[in-house]
C-alpha positions in Angstrom: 9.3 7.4 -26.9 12.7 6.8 -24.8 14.8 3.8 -25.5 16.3 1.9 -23.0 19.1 0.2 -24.2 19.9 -3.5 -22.2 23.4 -5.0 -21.8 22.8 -8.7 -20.9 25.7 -10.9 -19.0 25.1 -14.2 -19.4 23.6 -16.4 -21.7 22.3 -20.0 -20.6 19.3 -20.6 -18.4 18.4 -17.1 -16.8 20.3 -15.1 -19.8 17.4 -17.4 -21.8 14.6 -16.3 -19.7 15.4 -12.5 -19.3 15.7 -12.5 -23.3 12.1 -13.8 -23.7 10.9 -11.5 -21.3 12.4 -8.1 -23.1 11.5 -9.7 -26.4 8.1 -10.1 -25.6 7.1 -7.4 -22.8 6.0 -5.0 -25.3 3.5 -7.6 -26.7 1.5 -7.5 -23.6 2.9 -4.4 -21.5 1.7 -0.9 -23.1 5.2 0.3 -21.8 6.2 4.1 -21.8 9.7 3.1 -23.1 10.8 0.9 -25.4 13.1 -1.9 -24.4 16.4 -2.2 -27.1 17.6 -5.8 -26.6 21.4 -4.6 -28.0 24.4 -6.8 -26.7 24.5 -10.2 -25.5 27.1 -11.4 -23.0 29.2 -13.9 -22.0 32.8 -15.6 -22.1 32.5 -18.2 -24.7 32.1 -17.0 -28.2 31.0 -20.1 -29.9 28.0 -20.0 -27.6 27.8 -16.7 -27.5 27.2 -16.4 -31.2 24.0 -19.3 -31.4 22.6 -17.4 -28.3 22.7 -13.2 -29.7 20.6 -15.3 -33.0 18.3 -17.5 -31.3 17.2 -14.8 -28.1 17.1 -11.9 -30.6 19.8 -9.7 -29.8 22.0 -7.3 -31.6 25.3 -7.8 -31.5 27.6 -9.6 -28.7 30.5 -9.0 -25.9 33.0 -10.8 -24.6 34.3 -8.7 -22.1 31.5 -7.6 -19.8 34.2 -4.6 -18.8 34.0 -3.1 -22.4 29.9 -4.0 -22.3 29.7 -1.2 -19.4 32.1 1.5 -21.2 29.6 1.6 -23.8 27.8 4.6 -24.6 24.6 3.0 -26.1 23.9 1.1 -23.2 21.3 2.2 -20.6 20.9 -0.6 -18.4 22.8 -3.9 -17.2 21.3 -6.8 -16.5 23.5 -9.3 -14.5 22.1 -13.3 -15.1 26.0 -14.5 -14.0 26.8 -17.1 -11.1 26.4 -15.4 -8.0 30.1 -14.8 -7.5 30.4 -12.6 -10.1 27.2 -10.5 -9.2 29.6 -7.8 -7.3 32.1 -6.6 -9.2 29.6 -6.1 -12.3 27.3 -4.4 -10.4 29.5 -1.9 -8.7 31.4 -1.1 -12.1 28.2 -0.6 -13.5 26.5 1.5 -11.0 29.9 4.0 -11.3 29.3 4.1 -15.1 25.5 5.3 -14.3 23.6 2.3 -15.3 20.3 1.2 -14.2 21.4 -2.2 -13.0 19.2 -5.1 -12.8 20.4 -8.3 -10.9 19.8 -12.1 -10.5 19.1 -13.6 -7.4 20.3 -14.4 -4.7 22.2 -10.7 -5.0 26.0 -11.9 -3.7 27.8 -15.0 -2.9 28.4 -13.5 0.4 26.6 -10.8 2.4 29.6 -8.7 2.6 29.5 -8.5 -0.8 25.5 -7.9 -1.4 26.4 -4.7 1.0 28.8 -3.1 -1.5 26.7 -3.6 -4.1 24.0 -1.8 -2.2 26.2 0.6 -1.0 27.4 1.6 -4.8 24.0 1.7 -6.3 23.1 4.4 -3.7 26.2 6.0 -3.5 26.4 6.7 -7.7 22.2 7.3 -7.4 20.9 4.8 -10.0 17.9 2.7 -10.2 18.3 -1.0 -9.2 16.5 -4.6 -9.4 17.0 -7.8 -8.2 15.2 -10.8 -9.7 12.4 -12.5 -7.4 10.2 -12.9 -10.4 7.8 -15.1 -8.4 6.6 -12.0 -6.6 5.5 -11.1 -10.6 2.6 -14.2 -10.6 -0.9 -12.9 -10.4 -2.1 -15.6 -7.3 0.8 -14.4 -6.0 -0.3 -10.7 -6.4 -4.3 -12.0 -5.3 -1.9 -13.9 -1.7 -0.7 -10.3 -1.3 -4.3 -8.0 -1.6 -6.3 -11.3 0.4 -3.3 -10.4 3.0 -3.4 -6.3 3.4 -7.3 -6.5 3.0 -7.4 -8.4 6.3 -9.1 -11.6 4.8 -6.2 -14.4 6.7 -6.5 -11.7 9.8 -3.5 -12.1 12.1 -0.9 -13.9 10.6 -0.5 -17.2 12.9 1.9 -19.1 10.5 4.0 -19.7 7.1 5.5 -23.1 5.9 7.3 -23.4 3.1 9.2 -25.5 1.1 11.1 -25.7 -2.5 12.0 -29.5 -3.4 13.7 -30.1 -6.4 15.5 -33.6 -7.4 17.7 -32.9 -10.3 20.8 -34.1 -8.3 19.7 -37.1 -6.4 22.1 -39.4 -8.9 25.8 -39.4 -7.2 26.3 -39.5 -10.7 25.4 -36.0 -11.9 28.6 -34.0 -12.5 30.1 -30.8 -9.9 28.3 -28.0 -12.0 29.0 -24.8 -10.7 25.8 -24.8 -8.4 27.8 -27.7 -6.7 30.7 -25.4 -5.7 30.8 -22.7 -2.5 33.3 -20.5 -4.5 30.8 -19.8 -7.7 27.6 -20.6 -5.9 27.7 -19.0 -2.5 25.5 -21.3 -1.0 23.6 -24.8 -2.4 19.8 -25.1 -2.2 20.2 -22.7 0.8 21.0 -20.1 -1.3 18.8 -20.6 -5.0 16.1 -22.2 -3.0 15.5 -20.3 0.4 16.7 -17.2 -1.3 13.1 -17.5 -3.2 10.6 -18.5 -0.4 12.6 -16.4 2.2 11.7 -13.1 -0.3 8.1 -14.6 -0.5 7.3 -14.8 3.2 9.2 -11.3 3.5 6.9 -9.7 1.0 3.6 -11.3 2.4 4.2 -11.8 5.9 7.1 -9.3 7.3 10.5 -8.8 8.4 12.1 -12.1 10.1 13.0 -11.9 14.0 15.3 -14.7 14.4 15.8 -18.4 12.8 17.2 -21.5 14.2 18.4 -23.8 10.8 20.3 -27.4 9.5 21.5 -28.3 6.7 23.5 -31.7 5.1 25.3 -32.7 2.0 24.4 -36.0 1.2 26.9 -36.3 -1.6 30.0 -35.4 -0.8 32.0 -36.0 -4.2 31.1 -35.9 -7.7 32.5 -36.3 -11.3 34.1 -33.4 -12.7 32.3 -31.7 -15.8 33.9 -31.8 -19.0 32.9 -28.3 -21.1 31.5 -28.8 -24.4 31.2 -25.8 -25.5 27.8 -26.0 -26.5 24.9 -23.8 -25.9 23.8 -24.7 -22.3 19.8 -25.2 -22.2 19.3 -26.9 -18.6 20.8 -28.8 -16.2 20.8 -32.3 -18.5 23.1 -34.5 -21.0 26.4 -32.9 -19.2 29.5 -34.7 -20.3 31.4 -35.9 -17.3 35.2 -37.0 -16.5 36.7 -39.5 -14.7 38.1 -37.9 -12.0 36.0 -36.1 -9.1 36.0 -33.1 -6.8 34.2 -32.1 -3.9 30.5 -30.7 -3.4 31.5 -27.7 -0.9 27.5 -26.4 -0.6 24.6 -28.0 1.1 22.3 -30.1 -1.0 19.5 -29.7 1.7 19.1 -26.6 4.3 15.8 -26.2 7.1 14.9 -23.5 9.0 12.4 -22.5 11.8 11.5 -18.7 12.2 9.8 -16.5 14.3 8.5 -13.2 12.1 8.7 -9.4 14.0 5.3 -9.6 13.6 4.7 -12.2 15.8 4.2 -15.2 13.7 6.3 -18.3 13.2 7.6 -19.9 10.3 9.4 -23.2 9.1 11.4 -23.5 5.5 12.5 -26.2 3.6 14.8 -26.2 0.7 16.2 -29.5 -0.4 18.0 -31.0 -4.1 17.2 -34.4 -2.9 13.0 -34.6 -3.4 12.9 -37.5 -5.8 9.9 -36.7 -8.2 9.5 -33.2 -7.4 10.6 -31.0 -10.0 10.3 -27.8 -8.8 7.9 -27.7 -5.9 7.6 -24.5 -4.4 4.8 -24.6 -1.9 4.0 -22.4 1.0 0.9 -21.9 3.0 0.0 -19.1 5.3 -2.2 -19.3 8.1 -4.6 -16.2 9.9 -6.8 -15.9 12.3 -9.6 -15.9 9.6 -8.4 -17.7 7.1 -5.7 -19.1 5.0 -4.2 -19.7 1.5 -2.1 -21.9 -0.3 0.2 -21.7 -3.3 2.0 -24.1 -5.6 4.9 -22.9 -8.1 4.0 -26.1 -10.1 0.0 -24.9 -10.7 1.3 -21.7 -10.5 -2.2 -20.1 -11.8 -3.7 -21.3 -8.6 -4.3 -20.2 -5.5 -6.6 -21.6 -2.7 -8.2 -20.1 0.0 -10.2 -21.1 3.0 -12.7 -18.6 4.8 -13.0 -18.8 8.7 -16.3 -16.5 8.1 -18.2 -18.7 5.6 -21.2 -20.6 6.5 -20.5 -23.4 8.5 -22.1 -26.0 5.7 -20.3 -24.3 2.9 -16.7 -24.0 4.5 -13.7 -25.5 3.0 -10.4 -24.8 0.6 -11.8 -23.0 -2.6 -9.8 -23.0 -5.8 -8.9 -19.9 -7.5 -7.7 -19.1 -11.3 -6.0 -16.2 -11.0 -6.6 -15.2 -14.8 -9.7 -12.9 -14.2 -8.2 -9.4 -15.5 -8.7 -8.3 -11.7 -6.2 -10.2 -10.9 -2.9 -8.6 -10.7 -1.3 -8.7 -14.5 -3.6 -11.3 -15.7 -5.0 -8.2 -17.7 -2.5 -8.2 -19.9 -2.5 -11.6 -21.1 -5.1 -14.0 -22.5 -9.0 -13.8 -21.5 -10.0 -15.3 -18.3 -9.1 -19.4 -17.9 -6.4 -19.3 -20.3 -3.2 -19.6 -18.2 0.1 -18.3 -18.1 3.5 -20.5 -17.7 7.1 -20.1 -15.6 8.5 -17.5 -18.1 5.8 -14.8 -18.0 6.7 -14.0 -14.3 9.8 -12.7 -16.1 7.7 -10.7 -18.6 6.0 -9.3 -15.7 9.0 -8.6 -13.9 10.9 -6.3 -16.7 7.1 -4.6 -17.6 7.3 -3.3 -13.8 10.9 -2.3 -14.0 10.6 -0.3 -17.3 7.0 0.9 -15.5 9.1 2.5 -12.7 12.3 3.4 -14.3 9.9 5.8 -16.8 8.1 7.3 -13.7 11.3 8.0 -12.1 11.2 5.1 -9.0 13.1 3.0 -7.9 12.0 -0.9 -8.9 10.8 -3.4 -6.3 12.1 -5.3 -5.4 15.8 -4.3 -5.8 18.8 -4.7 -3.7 17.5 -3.7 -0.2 15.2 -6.5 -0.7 18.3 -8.4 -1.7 20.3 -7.6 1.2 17.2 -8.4 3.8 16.9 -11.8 1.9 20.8 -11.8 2.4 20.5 -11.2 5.9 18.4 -14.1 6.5 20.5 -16.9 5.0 23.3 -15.4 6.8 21.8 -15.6 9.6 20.7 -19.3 9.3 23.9 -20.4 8.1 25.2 -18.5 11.8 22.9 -20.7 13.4 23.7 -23.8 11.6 27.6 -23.2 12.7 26.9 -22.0 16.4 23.7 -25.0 17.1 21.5 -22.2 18.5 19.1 -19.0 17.6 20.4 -16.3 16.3 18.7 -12.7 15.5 18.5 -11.6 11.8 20.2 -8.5 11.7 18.4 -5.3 12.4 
């Protein structure tokens, strides 16, 4: 059976959660290749070291340069800030590498369309990370959609509410800063429900948006040195710098398809943790979803009886269900990290049949597209066209 051999860059919370995904894909996935977790990542060897033992990897790089001159490595997987998404990619993509990417794809759009541009140009497969798409009521939204059970798509609201930096307090981590981050919640946030209404709705049309940063300055962040493992107990100085991203961005949108569409991603939600919630609306029916019951999905049938109509609740762990087969028998549920599980399992499915993953960077350049083009309207105070 042929080996594919991964080259991970970065090591803290998505380098965490693509390790337990190749470490335990072959547990569930009957995969026609073998996934070879064999270098680790990252700048800070201290780190470095605690990560390659605890996430089960062979050996570990410094230099992500000399990581992609390797001969025994098949495939690069990118889990950096966004600002360093580009250059990796391209270097990788003209060393033949499958290359598999965190989202959003680029810091900037100009740079999402070189990467694009390099992956086609040196003809390898490529990935980018919407691992919600991977959930199985997520899969169930997508066949009640192209069976015709919602109908014509009317609307889609969505919004992803997160809290984790509502104390002035918290320190500038590089989320906080334009030049690492690209955006703020604009950008980690939208970048997830913007791919979501793209896969189940259609292409966007043109969006009108705002945005604010509450905070404007924060304490700098002191590093440690330690092995990151969230977004808590950093150690903070004195002296403070400046937030340059938004901490909340809005959006209306009207859909090529017809329908329309408003968006909300936002840091400042106190007591919601990650609350990702959209809910789509036809002219028979509609469904909800939320990231925080994330085994559930409810849906609502215009054609019922008139006495027996109302929101029904779905388990999606029936082995109908997209990839709830390969798990645990019906009504025992899955968590956050086996989207990422079910993410690499379709990767490795496609790379073996000789296709290109989905989603991959043209998805991550249509998503790109769409912040763009809010952040346009945000500057300019009006509607602008998503780019053709």
């Amino acid at each position: 059976m042929k080996e594919i051999r991964i080259g991970l860059v970065g090591y803290k919370f998505m380098g965490k959660a693509h390790s337990h995904a190749y470490r335990d894909v072959r547990i569930f996935f009957d995969l026609p290749v073998i996934p070879v977790m064999k270098v680790i990542c990252g700048r800070s060897e201290e780190p470095l070291k605690i990560a390659k033992e605890r996430f089960g990897w062979e050996e570990y790089e410094t230099d992500w340069r000399k990581l992609i001159e390797r001969d025994d490595i098949d495939m690069i997987d990118i889990a950096t800030p966004p600002n360093a998404h580009k250059e990796i990619a391209i270097e990788a993509a003209k060393a033949g590498k499958i290359v598999f990417c965190e989202k959003p794809l680029a810091a900037k759009i100009e740079d999402a369309y070189e990467m694009l541009e390099a992956v086609e140009k040196y003809g390898v497969k490529h990935a980018i990370c919407f691992n919600y798409r991977k959930l199985p009521a997520i899969g169930l939204a997508k066949k009640l959609i192209e069976e015709g059970k919602l109908g014509k798509i009317y609307h889609m609201r969505a919004v992803y509410l997160q809290d984790w930096i509502v104390d002035p307090d918290f320190p500038l981590v590089w989320r906080l800063q334009k030049e690492v981050a690209g955006s703020g919640a604009h950008g980690d946030l939208n970048a997830h429900i913007i791919d979501m209404a793209r896969y189940l709705v259609g292409e966007f049309d043109e969006v009108i948006g705002m945005s604010e940063t509450f905070i404007k300055e924060r304490p700098l962040l002191k590093e440690t040195g330690a092995l990151e493992t969230g977004l808590e107990d950093k150690e903070k100085s004195e002296e403070k710098g400046e937030v340059t991203v938004d901490d909340a961005t809005l959006f209306l949108a009207r859909f090529k398809n017809g329908a329309m569409g408003s968006f909300e991603a936002t840091r400042f939600a106190p007591g919601r943790k990650n609350y990702q919630r959209f809910e789509i609306n036809g002219s028979k029916g509609s469904i909800v979803f939320n990231l925080e019951r994330l085994n559930e999905l409810q849906y609502f049938n215009r054609e019922d009886p008139d006495y027996s109509q109302g929101f029904r609740t779905i388990i999606a762990t029936e082995p109908s269900h997209p990839y709830a087969g390969n798990w645990w028998p019906a009504g025992h549920i899955i968590g956050y990290g086996e989207a990422f599980v079910n993410m690499v399992a379709d990767i490795f499915n496609s790379i073996a049949k000789d296709e290109n993953p989905s989603p991959n960077f043209v998805d991550g350049v249509k998503c790109q597209e769409v912040l763009e083009a809010v952040d346009k309207s945000i500057q300019e105070r009006k509607w602008i066209k998503v780019k053709e």
